[in-house]
N, C-alpha and C positions, 0 to 999 in steps of 0.2 A: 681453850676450847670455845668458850662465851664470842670471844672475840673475832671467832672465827665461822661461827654461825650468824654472827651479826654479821659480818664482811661480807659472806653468802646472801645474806637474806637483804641486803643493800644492792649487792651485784644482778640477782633475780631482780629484785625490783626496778631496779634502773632499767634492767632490759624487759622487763613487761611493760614499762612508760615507754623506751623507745618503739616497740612493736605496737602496741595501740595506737602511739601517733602516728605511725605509719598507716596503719592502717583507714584512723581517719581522714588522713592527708589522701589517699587513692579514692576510698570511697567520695571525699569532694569533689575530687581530679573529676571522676565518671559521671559526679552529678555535673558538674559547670559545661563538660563536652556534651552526656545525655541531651541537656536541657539547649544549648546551639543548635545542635542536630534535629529537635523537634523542633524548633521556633523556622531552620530550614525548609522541613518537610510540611510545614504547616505552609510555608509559602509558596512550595511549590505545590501543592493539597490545592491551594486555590489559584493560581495561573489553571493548571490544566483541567478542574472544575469551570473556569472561566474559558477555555478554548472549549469546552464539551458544551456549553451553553453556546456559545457561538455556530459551533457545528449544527447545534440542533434545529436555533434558527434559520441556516443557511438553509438556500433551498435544496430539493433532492433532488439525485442523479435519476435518469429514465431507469426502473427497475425491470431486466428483464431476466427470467428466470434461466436459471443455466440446464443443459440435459449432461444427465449422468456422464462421463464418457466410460466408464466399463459395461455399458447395458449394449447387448448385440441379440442380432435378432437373427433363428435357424434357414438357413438357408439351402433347398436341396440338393447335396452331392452326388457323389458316385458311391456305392457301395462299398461300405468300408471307409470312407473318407466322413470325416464331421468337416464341412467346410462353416465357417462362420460369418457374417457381412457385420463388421462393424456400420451403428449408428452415423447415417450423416450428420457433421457439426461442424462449428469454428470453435477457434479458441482466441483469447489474445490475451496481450499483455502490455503493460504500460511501462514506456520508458521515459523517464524526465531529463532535459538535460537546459541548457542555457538558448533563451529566445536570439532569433536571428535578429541585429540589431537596426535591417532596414525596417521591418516589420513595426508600424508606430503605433507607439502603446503597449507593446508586449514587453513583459519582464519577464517572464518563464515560458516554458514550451513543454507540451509533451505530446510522444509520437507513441499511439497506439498499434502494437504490429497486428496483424490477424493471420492467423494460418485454417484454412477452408481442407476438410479432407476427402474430397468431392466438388465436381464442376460445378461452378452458378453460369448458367447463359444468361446470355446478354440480352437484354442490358437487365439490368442488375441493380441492385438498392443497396446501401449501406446504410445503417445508424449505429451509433455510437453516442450513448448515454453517458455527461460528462456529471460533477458532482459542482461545481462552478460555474458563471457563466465563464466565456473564452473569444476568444477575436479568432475566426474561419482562416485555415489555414489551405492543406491542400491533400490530397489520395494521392497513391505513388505503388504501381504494381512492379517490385523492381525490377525485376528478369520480365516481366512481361512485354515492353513495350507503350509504346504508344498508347496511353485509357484518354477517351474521349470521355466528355459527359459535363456534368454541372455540378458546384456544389452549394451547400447553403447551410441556415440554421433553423429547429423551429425550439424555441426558449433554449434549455440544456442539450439539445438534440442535436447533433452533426448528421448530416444528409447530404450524402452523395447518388448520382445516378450513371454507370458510368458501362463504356464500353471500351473493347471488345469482352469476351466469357473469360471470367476470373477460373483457369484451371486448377484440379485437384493440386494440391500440394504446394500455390503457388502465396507469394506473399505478399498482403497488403498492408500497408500503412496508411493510418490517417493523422493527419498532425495538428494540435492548434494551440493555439500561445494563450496565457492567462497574463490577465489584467495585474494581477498583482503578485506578490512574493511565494505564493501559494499555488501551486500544481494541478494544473483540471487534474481530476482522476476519473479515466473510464470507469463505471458499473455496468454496463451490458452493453452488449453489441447485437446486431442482426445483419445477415448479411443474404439475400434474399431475391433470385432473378423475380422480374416482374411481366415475362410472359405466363 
């Protein structure tokens, strides 16, 4: 019976040393990965601390304030009828894609669309507040036709003046290529007849 509690009492303990080691052995496993995994995070903790310092110093895009687009103002109908006028606005949005390679100097491009929901006559102003400088590309109404006019830069600012009247609903593009790997990004736009 002696001999058989001893046998027991050797069997438990062998298997309490084997589960301990095990156990040791995982909880190192976790530290040796843990501690890769921060020494990663720590590096990428400072790259994009380091691109947020660069941004800061870069210069800033023309900041123009955007208007609500749910805000409508009453309008009087017929009896019985709530007619509403939505606010006149633009909108737009940036699309990035690969610089046309005549284009010299440009490594990136982006085409700002604008959609107007309401006429601007003619002639008419565009700006378009970039976040980079950029090389002046070109305005493009595409179902419209024919837009005369000029364009140019003043610092961050793309400035068009263009004719014929940009109709309700219709779409503008404004495009321009960046200097480097990095994307103008519009921040505000205006789009504004100048009768």
């Amino acid at each position: 019976m002696r001999s058989t509690l001893v046998a027991a009492a050797v069997t438990v303990g062998v298997w309490l040393l084997l589960y301990a080691s095990a156990i040791v052995a995982t909880v190192y496993q976790d530290h040796v990965f843990l501690v890769s995994e921060n020494q990663d995070n720590e590096g990428e903790m400072a790259r994009l601390q380091g691109e947020n310092e660069d941004l800061r110093k870069a210069p800033k895009a023309l900041s123009i304030p955007l208007q609500d687009s749910h805000k409508t103002e009453d309008q009087i109908g017929q009896p019985g009828k709530n007619l509403t006028k939505v606010a006149d606005r633009c909108w737009y949005v940036n699309y990035f894609g690969l610089a046309n390679s005549t284009v010299k100097g440009a490594v990136t491009a982006t085409t700002v669309i604008i959609h107007c929901n309401h006429k601007v006559e003619a002639p008419y102003e565009v700006r378009v507040g970039f976040d980079r400088p950029f090389i002046i590309g070109n305005t493009t109404v595409p179902d419209g036709g024919v837009q005369m006019g000029s364009v140019g830069a003043e610092g961050l600012v793309f400035k068009a003046t263009l004719n014929p009247s940009l109709l309700a609903d219709q779409t503008l593009t404004v495009t321009v290529f960046g200097l480097t790997g990095e994307y103008p990004r519009a921040g505000g736009v205006i789009v504004k007849s100048l009768d």
